[in-house]
N, C-alpha and C positions, 0 to 999 in steps of 0.2 A: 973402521972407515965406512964400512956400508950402512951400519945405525947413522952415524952421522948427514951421512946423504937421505936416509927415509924423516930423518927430522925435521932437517930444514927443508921435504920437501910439504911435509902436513904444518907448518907454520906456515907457508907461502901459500897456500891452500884457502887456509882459513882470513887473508889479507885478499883474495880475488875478489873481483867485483860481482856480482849479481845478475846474470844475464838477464833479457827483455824478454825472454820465451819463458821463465819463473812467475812474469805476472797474469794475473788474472782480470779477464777483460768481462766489463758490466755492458751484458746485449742491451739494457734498457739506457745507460748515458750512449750506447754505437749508435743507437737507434734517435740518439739528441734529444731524449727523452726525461725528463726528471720529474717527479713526484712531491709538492710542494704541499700538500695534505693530505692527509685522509683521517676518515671516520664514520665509523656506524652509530646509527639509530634503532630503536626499538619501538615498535608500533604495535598498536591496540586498533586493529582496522574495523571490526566489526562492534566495537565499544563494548566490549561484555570484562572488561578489567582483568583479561589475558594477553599476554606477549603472544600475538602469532605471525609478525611479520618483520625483516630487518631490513633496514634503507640503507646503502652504501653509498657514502658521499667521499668523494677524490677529485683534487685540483692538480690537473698537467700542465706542464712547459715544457714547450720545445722551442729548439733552438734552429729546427731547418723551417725554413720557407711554408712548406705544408707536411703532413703527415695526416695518415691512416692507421687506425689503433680499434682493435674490438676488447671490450671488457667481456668477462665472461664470470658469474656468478653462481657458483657451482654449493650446490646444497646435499649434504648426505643424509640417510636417513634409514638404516633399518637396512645399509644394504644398497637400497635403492639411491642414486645419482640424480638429482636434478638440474637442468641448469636453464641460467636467463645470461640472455646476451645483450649486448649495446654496444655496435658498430660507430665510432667515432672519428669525423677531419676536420683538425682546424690546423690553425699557426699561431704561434706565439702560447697561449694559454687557454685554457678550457676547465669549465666545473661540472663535472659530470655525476649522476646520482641512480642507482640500480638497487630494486629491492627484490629480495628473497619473501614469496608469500610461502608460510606454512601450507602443507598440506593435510598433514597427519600430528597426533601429538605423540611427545618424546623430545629427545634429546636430536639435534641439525646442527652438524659439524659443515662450517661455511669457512669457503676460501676465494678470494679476486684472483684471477687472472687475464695479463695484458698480452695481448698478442699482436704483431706488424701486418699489416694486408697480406703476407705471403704464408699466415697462418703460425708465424716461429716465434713460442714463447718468450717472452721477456720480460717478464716476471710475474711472481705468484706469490702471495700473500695469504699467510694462515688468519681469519679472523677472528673465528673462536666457535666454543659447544656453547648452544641457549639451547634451555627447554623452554615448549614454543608447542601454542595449540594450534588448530587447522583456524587458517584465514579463510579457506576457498568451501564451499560445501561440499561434503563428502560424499561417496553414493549410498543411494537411499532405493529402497523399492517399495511401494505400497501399493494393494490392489484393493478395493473396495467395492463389495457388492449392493447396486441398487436392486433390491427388492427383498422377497423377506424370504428366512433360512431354508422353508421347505415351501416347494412350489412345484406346480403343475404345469405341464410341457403347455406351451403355448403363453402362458403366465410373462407380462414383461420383466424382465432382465436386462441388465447391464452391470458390466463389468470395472470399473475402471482403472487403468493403469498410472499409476503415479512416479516417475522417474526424475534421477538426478545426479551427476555427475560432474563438479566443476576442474575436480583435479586432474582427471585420466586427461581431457582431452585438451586442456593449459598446457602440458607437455608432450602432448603426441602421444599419450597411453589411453588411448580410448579402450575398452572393454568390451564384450561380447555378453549378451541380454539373451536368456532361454527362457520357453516357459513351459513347463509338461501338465499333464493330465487335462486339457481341452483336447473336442474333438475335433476342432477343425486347425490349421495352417494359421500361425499369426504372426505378422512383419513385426517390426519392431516401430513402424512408425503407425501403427495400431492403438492409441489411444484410447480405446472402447471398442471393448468384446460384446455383440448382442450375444446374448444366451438365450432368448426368448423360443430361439431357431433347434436350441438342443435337445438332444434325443434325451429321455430320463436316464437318471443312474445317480449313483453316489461320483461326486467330484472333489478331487482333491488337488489345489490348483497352483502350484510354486512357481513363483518368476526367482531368478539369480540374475546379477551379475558382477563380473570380476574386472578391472583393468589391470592395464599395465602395472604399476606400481603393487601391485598385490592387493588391491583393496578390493572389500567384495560386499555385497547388501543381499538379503531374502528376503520372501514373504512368501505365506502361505494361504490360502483362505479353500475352504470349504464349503460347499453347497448341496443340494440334495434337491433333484427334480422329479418330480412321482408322474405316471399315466395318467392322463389325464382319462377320467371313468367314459364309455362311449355314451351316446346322447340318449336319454331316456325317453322315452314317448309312447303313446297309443293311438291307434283308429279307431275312430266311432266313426259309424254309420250311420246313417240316416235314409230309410228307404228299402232296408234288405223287407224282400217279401212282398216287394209292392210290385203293382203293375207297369209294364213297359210305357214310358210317357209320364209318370205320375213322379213326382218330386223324390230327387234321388241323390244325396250326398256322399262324398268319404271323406275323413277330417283327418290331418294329422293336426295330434293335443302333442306341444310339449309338456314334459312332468314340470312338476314344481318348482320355482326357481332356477330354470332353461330358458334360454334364449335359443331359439335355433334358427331367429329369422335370417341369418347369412349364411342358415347350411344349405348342402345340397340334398336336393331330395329326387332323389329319383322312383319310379313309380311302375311296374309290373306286374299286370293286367294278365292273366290266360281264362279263356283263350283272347289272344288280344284285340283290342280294340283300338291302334292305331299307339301315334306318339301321343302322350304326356308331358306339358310344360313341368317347369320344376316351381311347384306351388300346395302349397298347403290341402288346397280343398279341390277334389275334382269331379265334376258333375257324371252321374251314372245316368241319368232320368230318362235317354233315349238307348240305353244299351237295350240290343235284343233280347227276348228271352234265356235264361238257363241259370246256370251257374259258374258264378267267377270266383277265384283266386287271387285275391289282391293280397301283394307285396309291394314293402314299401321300405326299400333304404335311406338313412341318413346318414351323412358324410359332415364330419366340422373341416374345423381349419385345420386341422393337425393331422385329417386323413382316419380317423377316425372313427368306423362303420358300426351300425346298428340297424339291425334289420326287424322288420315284425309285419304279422301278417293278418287277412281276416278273409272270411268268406260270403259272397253276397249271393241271395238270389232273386234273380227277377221273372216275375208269371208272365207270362202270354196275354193279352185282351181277348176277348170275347171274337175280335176279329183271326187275331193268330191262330185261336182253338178251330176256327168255321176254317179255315182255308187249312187246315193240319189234315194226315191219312187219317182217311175213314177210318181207320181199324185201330188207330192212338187214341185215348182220353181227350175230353175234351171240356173243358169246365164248363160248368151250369150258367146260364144268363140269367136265373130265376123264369119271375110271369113274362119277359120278353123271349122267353127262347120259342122256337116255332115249331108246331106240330102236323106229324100230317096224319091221317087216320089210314092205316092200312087195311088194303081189302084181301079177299076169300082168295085169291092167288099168291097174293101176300104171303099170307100165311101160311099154305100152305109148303110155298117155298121155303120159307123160315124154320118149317116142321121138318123137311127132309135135312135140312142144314144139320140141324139140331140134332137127327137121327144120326148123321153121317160120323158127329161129333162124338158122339155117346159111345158109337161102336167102336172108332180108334182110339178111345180112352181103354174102353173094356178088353180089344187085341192085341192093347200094346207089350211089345215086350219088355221082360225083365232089364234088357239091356237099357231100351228106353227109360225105364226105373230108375235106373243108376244114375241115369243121363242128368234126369229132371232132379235127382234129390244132388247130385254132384254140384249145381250150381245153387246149393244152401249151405250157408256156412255151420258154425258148431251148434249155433241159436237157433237156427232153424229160419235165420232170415236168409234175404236173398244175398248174395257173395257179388259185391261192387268190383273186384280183383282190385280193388288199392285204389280206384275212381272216385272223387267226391259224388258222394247221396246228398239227397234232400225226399224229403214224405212233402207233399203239397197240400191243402185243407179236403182235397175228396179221400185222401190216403192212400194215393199214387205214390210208388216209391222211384226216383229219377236221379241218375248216372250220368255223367259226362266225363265227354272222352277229352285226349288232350291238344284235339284238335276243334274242340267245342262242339262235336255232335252228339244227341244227346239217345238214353234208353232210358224205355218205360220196362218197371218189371209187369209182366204178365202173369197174375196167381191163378189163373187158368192151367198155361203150358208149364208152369217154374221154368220163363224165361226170358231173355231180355231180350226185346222189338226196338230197332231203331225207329225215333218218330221224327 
């Protein structure tokens, strides 16, 4: 009896109707939406007779009043997701049209999908795998040096930076741009590095960069800035050994194939004679008697010193010698110098001098010995202690201090007399 009753209860079973919660409901006809076309395209955008871009073309109809619908056009690649969108309202029907540009080349696995204003899919269509080359340009880095491989600090220079990027920033994957081995801080919207300004050295100079999507560019470039050599030059003079008043030059000669008219030159005189402009040639013709120390720096553009020096001497006139001590040298005027005749008092004043002199030479002592030979050097001449000499035409030997007063040696005492 009870088989009986499980029988006829899986036959009556299988004659029940089909409930309405069994069926399955299409979000895209809830939404009064139907799809009356569709179809892809394959495009050759840059004309080089490769696939790198696909057109999606789709006809709607709706059946409400108005609607709001976004296409979204979603591209895979390596991983990487990209997508284009196309927010769409109309009523009744609409042709709508969304392309996929390549980025990269390979295999793009491309899919539609429709979504209602409130973001809820409503359908999603497979379209298919193309291989498929970059529509958009890729990033690229190039730098490019003007000027030549090895160069000399101050030498013009320029760098240039060449960039490019269409894909990172098409989809919001902009990338990050470094560059190492310069010495100075460089922005990115730095389109030209002077290098004219750098310091020498060997340089070795890589820009990168990477976006979003994983794509990346380098470049590398090399250069080589040598010191530039310091400025070559000499002083001639014109004048050393002449008399005070009498025509008196110092030159600075650049060497050979120099230019130095836009260096600086500065110019030091001991003992000195006041400022000097910054100038080539600087007249000596009224410096007082003695002897000077001329130094002469030059400085280029790069900061770059050079120093050299020389020594001048200028004589007294006839006038300097007459008004100098009685007891100093005093140069000859020739047949204008003036004589007076000395008389019998004279003389004999001159005689007891003479006596006076003779016997402190003769009583002197040992010590004084020492004294007088201590102030001759190895040679046997007189010992300047480190003070430029000059011997003058009577063969006066003359010292200066560094305060520009000057000693006569005395081969009398073996000693030096301020005169």
């Amino acid at each position: 009896m009870r088989e009986f009753i499980l029988a006829a209860l899986m036959i009556s079973l299988c004659f029940a109707p089909i409930g309405a919660a069994n069926e399955e409901v299409d979000p895209l006809e809830e939404a009064g939406v139907s799809i009356i076309a569709f179809r892809n395209d394959s495009l050759d955008s840059n004309q080089d007779g490769m696939m790198d871009a696909i057109r999606v073309v789709i006809v709607l109809n709706s059946t409400n009043d108005w609607v709001d619908l976004t296409l979204t056009l979603l591209g895979d690649h390596a991983g990487f997701v990209v997508v284009e969108e196309l927010p769409l309202s109309f009523e009744d029907q609409i042709n709508a049209s969304i392309t996929y540009d390549s980025w990269a080349t390979g295999e793009h696995n491309l899919a539609l999908e429709i979504s209602d204003s409130e973001g809820r899919l409503l359908e999603r269509m497979a379209i298919g795998v193309f291989d498929m080359t970059p529509a958009l340009s890729v990033p690229e880095v190039d730098l490019k040096l003007k000027g030549s491989d090895i160069m000399e600090t101050g030498d013009s220079c320029t760098i240039e930076r060449h960039f490019i990027d269409e894909t990172g920033p098409r989809w919001g994957e902009e990338g990050t741009r470094s560059i190492t081995g310069v010495p100075f801080k460089v922005l990115d919207t730095d389109q030209e590095l002077d290098c004219s300004s750098w310091p020498a050295g060997i340089y070795i100079i890589e820009e990168t960069y990477t976006n979003g999507l994983g794509q990346s560019a380098s470049d590398t470039l090399e250069m080589v800035i040598e010191n530039r050599p310091p400025p070559m030059f000499s002083i001639s003079i014109n004048g050393d050994q002449g008399l005070t008043g009498t025509p008196c030059t110092i030159t600075h000669n650049a060497a050979a194939g120099e230019d130095h008219t836009d260096f600086t030159k500065d110019w030091t005189i001991s003992p000195s004679i006041g400022l000097l402009s910054n100038s080539s040639t600087v007249d000596c013709s009224q410096w007082a008697p003695g002897v000077y120390r001329v130094l002469l720096t030059v400085t280029n553009s790069e900061n770059i010193v050079s120093t050299e020096g020389a020594m001048l001497v200028r004589l007294p006139t006839a006038e300097d010698a007459a008004n100098a001590d009685s007891g100093a040298p005093v140069q000859s005027r020739g047949e204008e110098t003036e004589t007076t005749s000395v008389g019998i008092w004279g003389m004999v004043v001159l005689s007891m001098v003479l006596g006076i002199v003779v016997f402190m030479i003769m009583v002197r002592s040992p010590e004084d010995d020492e004294l007088g030979l201590s102030m001759l050097n190895d040679m046997g001449e007189p010992d300047s202690e480190g003070l430029p000499t000059h011997v003058d035409e009577s063969g006066i030997v003359w010292r200066r201090h560094t305060d520009g007063e000057m000693d006569w040696w005395d081969q009398n005492t073996l000693s030096w007399r301020r005169w």
